[in-house]
C-alpha positions, 0 to 999 in steps of 0.5 A: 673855878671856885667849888662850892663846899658842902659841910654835911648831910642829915637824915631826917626821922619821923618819930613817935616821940621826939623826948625818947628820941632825944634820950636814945641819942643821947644817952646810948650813942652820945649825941648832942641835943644842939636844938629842939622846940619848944624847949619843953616836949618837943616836937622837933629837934636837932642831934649831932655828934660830931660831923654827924647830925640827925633831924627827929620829927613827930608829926601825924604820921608813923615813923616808916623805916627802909627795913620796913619796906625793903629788907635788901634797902634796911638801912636809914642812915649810913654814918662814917667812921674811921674807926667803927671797932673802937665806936662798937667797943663804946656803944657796947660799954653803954649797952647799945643792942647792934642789929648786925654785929660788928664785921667785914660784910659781903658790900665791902664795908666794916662796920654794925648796925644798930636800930633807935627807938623807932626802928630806923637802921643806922650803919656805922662802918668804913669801906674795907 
């Protein structure tokens, strides 16, 4: 029997400012901008480095992170990488500020964490 393949996941993220966004994601973690619209103040876009890729929205709403809601739920988006050592030696490089440090947590996991500009939590790890 043939499996349908699945490429990906993307979280989605209601933001206050789609531009601050794209320049959060670009500059400080290195992702691409693959698309946005309208070319000029967007209101909608589309970053991506490699398999990882991210939706950023403003919309009539406040942005509402889990952190917000749920302190044992904060993260927003949990992102895979084989190496988070060598990813945290980079985003340190470029003066990324990590929510959580880089270490073995209670869960299993290596990795850190880090918070965008509209306060979402992204983890970027491994299991142990």
């Amino acid at each position: 029997m043939n499996q349908a393949y699945i490429a990906g996941i993307a979280p989605f993220f209601i933001v206050h400012n789609v531009t601050a966004s794209l320049s959060f994601y670009g500059e400080m973690l290195n992702f691409e901008t693959v698309f946005q619209e309208p070319a000029h103040d967007p209101f909608f876009a589309i970053v991506q480095r490699d398999g990882a890729m991210i939706f950023l929205k403003a919309v009539e709403a406040d942005p509402l992170p889990n952190s917000s809601r749920a302190r044992d739920a904060r993260w927003d988006a949990y992102v895979s990488v084989p190496n988070p050592d060598i990813l945290a030696a980079e985003f340190i490089s470029r003066d990324v500020t990590f929510t959580q440090p880089l270490q073995d947590t209670h869960d299993g996991l290596r990795g850190f964490e880090l918070a965008d500009t509209d306060g979402y939590i992204l983890f970027f790890g491994r299991p142990l």
